[in-house]
Structures are given as structure tokens and as C-alpha cells.
BATILO-855732 format. One line per 4 residues: their letters; for each residue x, y, z of C-alpha. Coordinates in nm, 2 decimals. Layout:
N
a> X:Y:Z ~ ...
END
This chain:
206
xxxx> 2.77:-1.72:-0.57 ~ 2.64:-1.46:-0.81 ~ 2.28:-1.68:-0.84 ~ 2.23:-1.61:-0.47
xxxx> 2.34:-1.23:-0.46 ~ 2.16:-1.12:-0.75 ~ 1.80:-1.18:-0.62 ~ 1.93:-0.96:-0.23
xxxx> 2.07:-0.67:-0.54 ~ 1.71:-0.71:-0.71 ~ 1.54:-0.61:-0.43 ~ 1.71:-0.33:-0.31
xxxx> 1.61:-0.10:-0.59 ~ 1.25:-0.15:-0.44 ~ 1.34:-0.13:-0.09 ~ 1.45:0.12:0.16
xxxx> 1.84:0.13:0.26 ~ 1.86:-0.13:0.53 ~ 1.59:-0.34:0.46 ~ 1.63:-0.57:0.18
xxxx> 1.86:-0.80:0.39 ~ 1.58:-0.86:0.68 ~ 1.30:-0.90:0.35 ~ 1.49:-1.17:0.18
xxxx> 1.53:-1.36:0.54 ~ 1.17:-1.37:0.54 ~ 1.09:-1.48:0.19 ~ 1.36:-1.75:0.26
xxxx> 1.26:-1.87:0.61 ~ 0.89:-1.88:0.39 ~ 0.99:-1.96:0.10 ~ 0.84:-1.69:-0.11
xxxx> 0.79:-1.64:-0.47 ~ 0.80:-1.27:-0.48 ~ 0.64:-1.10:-0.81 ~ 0.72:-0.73:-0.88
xxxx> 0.42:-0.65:-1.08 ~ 0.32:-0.36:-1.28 ~ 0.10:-0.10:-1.15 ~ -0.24:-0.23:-1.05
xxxx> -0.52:0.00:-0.95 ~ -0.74:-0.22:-0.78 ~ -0.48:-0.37:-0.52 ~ -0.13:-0.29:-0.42
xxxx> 0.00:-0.63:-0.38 ~ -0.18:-1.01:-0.29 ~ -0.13:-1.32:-0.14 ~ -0.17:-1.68:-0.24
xxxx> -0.07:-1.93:-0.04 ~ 0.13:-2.30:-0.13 ~ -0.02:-2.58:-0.33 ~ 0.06:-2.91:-0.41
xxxx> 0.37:-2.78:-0.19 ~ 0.46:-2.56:-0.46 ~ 0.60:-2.19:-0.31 ~ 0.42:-1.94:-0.17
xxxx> 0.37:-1.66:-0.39 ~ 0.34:-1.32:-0.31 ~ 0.27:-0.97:-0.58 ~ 0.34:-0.59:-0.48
xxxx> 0.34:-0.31:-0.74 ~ 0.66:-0.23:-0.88 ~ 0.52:0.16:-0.88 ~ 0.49:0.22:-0.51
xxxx> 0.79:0.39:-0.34 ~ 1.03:0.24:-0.14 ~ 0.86:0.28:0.20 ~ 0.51:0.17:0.03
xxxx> 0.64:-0.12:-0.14 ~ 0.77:-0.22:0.16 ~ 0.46:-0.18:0.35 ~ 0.29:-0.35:0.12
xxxx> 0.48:-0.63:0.14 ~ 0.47:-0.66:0.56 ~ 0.11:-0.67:0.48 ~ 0.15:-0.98:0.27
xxxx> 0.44:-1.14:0.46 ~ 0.14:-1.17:0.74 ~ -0.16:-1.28:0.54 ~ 0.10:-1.58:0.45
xxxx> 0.22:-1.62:0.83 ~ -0.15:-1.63:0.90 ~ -0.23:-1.87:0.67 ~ 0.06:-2.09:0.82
xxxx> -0.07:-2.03:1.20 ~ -0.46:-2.10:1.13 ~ -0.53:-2.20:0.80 ~ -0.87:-2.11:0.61
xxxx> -1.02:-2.09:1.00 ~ -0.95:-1.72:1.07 ~ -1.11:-1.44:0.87 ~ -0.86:-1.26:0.63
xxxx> -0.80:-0.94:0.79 ~ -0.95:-1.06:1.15 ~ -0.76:-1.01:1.49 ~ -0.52:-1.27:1.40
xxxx> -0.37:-1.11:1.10 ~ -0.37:-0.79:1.30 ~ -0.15:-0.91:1.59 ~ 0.07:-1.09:1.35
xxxx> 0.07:-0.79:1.11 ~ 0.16:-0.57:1.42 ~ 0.43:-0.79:1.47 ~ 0.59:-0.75:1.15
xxxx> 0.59:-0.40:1.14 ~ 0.72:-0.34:1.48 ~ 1.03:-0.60:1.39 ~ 1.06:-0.34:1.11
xxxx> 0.99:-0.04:1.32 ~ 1.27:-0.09:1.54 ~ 1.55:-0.07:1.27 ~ 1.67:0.23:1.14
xxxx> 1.45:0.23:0.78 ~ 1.15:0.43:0.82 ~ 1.18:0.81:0.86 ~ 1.06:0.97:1.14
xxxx> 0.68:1.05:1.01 ~ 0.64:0.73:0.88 ~ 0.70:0.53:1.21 ~ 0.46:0.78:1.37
xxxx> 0.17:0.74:1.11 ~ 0.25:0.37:1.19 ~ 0.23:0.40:1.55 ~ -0.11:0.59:1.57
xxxx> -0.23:0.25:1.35 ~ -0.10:-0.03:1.58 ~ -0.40:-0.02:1.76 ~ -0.61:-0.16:1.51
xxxx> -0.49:-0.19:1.17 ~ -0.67:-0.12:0.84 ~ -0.74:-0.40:0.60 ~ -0.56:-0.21:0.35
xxxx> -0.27:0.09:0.36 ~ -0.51:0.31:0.14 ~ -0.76:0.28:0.39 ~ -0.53:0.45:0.65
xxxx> -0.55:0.78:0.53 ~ -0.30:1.00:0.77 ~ -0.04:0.67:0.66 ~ -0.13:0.76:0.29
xxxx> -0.12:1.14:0.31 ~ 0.26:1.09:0.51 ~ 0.38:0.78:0.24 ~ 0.28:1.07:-0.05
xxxx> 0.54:1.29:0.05 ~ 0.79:1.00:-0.07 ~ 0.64:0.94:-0.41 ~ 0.76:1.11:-0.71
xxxx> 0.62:1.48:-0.79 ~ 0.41:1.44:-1.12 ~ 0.30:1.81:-1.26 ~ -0.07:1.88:-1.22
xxxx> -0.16:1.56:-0.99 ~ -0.37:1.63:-0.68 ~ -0.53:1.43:-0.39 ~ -0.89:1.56:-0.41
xxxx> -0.91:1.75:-0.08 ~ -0.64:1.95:-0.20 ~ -0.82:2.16:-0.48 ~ -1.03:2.42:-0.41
xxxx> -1.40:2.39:-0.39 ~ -1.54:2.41:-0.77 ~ -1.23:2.33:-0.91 ~ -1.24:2.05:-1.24
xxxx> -1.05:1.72:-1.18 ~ -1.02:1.45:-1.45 ~ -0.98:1.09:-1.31 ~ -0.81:0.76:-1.57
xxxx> -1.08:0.73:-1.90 ~ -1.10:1.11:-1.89 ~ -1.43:1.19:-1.69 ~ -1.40:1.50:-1.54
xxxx> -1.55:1.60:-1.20 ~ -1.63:1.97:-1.01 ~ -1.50:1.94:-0.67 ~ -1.82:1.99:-0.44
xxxx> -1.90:1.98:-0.06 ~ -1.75:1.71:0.18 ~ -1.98:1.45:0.35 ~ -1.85:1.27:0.62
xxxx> -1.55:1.08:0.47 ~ -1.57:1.19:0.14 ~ -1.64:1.43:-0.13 ~ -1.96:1.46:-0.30
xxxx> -1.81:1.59:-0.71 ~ -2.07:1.63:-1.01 ~ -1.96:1.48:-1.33 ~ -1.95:1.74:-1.57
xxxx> -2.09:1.63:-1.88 ~ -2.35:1.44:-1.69 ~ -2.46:1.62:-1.36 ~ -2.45:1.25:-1.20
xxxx> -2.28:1.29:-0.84 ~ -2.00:1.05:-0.68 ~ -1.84:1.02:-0.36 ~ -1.42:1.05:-0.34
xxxx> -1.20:0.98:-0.12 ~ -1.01:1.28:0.00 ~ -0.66:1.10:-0.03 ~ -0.81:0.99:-0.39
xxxx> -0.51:1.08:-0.67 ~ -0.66:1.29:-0.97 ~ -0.56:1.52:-1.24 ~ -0.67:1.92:-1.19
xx> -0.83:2.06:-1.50 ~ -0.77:2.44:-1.56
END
């Protein structure tokens, strides 16, 4: 029936070639209310689980590629399975959603849908997985490469020392000497210093 093929077409402009059919098994076994959300910059996608035995619901960013938006959603496909395992027992990203996270993936490891260096970056994770994909900064530099080129966007360890950047709201940064993790940048029209991520998206200023 077209009411029940629509939602499997839906997905796949969001998905990878091969995996929408495996995704909509999932949010069927689950019974998932799956939100395609505008872009959000403070998360990629959430979780909340049933209540009052209403669905559970489920948000990932309509922006991200196909291989990020799928990510994403493997991440929130196991915060749910968690939930359903150990309720409000476990802590969010503890061990348990880690093994069951791991578990995901690897189903979706072992079918032809992620390229080469994606399964790689994956792999080199397995062993203890980030809370969050953007805290996995080899997985973010290699899920970059599949994103849509955008003229005069950077990651900040990609300019030059000294070089201007402009972040969202306009402020605008010199690029100065790394510390550890991160990049130690003077605001320009205020001399104030701020740490950045090296995998942190900005907009070079010539």
C-alpha cells in the first residue's frame, strides 16, 4: 500500500544506498517516531523514550550527510534499546549503551553501506565509544569529506597560524597556538582568548 511505502521512500533521501530497509526494521520492531529536524547546533539528534505507552520518539538533523545522519541515528536507536534493557538504572552513555551501541554499528558495519574510511574510523572507536560523534575527532575529520563543499568554510586547524576566522553572530577570532586539544584564538575586537576545537567548523576572514 502506498501509506506503508512512502515512509521506506522518505527515508532514503537521508540515508545511505542500502540502508533505509534495515533503519525502518528497527523503528518498526521499536516502534519509533522518527523526527527529521532542522539543523540544531547544540546536538545532532536525541532520544526520548515512551510514555503513557505512547511511541518512542527519536530527532536527527535533517543537515547531516547520509553517512552522519545515519550515525546519528545508530546512536539513538541504542540509547532507546538501553532504555528498554535497564531502564533509568544505567548511566546514559555508561558501558551498557556502549556494548549495545557497538552492536548496532557492527550490524551495520557488516553490510555493504559505509565506504571504506568510514568503517575504519569506526573500527579504531569500537573500543570505547564517545558519548557523542563530534567528540570522535578522526570519525568527524573522515564523515567531512562527505558533506557538501561550502566556499570559504574551514575546520580551525586547517588555517594558518594568525589567520582571522568568523564563527555564527559574527565574532571574529586570530587563529593562535594549540594547547593540548585545542586552539587558544584572541577575539579580535576584544583581546579575550577561547579554546576551539580543531575539528570546530568556522568561516576564514581575508
Amino acid at each position: 500500500m502506498p501509506k506503508q511505502e512512502y515512509p521506506l521512500d522518505y527515508l532514503q533521501h537521508y540515508l545511505p544506498p542500502g540502508a533505509a530497509a534495515p533503519v525502518m526494521q528497527l523503528l518498526l520492531q521499536y516502534k519509533v517516531h522518527l523526527t527529521i529536524t532542522k539543523e540544531r547546533k547544540s546536538v545532532l539528534g536525541d532520544y526520548r523514550h515512551a510514555v503513557d505507552s505512547k511511541t518512542h520518539r527519536i530527532s536527527v538533523n535533517g543537515n547531516l550527510n547520509k553517512y552522519s545522519f545515519l550515525i546519528t541515528l545508530i546512536h539513538e536507536l541504542a540509547h532507546l534499546v538501553t532504555f528498554l534493557k535497564y531502564g533509568h538504572r544505567v548511566a546514559a552513555h555508561g558501558r551498557e549503551w556502549k556494548h549495545l551501541y557497538k552492536m548496532l554499528l557492527l550490524e551495520f558495519m557488516e553490510q555493504p553501506i559505509f565506504p571504506a574510511d568510514i568503517v575504519a574510523a569506526l573500527k579504531s572507536s569500537l573500543h570505547d565509544l564517545p558519548a557523542s560523534s563530534c567528540a570522535d575527532e578522526g570519525l568527524m575529520r573522515i564523515l567531512r569529506r562527505y558533506d557538501p563543499k561550502q566556499e570559504g568554510i574551514a575546520l580551525v586547524e586547517e588555517l594558518p597560524d594568525g589567520a582571522l576566522f568568523a564563527i555564527e553572530g559574527g565574532k571574529v577570532f586570530r587563529k593562535g597556538k594549540r594547547l593540548r586539544k585545542r586552539f587558544q584564538c584572541e577575539e579580535v575586537s576584544t583581546g579575550k582568548l577561547y579554546l576551539f576545537s580543531p575539528i570546530y567548523e568556522v568561516k576564514a576572514v581575508s
